[in-house]
N, C-alpha and C positions, 0 to 999 in steps of 0.2 A: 624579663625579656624572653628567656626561655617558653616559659606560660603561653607568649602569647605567640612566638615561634610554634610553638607546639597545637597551637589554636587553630593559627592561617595555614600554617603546608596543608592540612585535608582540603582545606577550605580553596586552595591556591589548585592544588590536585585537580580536586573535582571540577573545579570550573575548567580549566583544561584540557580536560578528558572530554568532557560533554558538550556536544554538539548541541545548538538550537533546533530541526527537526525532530534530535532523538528526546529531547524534553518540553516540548512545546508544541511538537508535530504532529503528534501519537506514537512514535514509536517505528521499529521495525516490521509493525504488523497493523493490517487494517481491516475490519468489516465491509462490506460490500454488500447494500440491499438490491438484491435481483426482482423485478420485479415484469409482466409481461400483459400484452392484449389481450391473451387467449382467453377463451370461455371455460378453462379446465384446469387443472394444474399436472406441470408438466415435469419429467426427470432430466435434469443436465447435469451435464461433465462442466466443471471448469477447470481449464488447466494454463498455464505460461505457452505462447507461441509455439513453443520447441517439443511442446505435447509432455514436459515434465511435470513433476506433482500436481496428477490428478486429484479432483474433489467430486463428490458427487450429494446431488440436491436434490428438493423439490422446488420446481417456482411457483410460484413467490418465495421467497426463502429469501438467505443471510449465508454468506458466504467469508471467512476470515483466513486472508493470504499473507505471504510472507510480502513483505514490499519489494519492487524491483525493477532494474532497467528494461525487464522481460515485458510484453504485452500481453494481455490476461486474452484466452478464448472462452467462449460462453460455448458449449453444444447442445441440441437436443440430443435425447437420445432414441428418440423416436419420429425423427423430423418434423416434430409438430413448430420449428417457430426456427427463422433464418438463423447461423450462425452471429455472432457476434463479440467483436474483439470491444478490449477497453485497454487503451491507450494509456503508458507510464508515462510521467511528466514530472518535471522538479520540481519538490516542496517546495512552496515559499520560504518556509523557515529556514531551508538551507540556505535559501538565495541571499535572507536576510542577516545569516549566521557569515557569510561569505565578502557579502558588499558592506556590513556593517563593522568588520574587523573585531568581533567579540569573540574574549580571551584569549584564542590563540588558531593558530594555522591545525591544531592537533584537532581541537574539536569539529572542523570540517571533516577529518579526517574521521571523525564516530561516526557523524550521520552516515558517511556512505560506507564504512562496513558493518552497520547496524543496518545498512537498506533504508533508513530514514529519509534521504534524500531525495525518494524516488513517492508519488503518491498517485491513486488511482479516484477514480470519481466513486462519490459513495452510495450514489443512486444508478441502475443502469436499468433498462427496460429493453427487452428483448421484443421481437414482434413475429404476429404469425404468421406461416408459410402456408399460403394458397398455390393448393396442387392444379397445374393443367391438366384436364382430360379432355 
């Protein structure tokens, strides 16, 4: 009886703890393939609305962010191609973790201070900025 007490508490634990976004979702972190119209390839800033944790690229490029309720900004940094935000929205897996009642109220509670709960699109294409003269 012991043995198998000693078997399930991890097993009981872990299921618990862990949220369906944070193990099904990807995770707290996700890639982003940037990718744009222009004839050249360009240098951006990506950064969270609030202008925190800056990143800087070439496009086409790959880009990997922390996940979050924040909205991602794309910049040039030479104006060569409009700005462009990417929109945070809710995993499905949490939604699934949520409306499906699996393991426990705790594990909802991972995915959103893991950030898993929040997911961004994994393709984005930026476009280019034609100057008036």
């Amino acid at each position: 009886m012991k043995k198998k007490l000693l078997v399930a508490l991890p097993l009981i634990g872990a299921a618990m703890f862990s949220g369906c976004a944070t193990l099904y979702g990807g995770g707290g972190q996700q890639k982003i393939s940037i990718n744009s119209d222009l004839t050249q390839r360009s240098r951006a800033e990506v950064s969270y609305a609030d202008g925190s944790s800056p990143q800087y690229l070439v496009i086409p490029g790959t880009v990997t962010v922390n996940r979050s309720h924040k909205n991602i900004i794309i910049k040039s940094m030479k104006d060569t191609f409009q700005p462009k935000t990417v929109k945070s929205h809710i995993n499905g897996w949490f939604l699934a973790n949520i409306l499906g009642g699996t393991f426990s109220p705790l594990s909802s509670t991972t995915d959103a201070a893991t950030g898993a709960m929040w997911k961004y699109n994994n393709n984005v294409t930026v476009h280019q900025t034609f100057n008036k003269k």
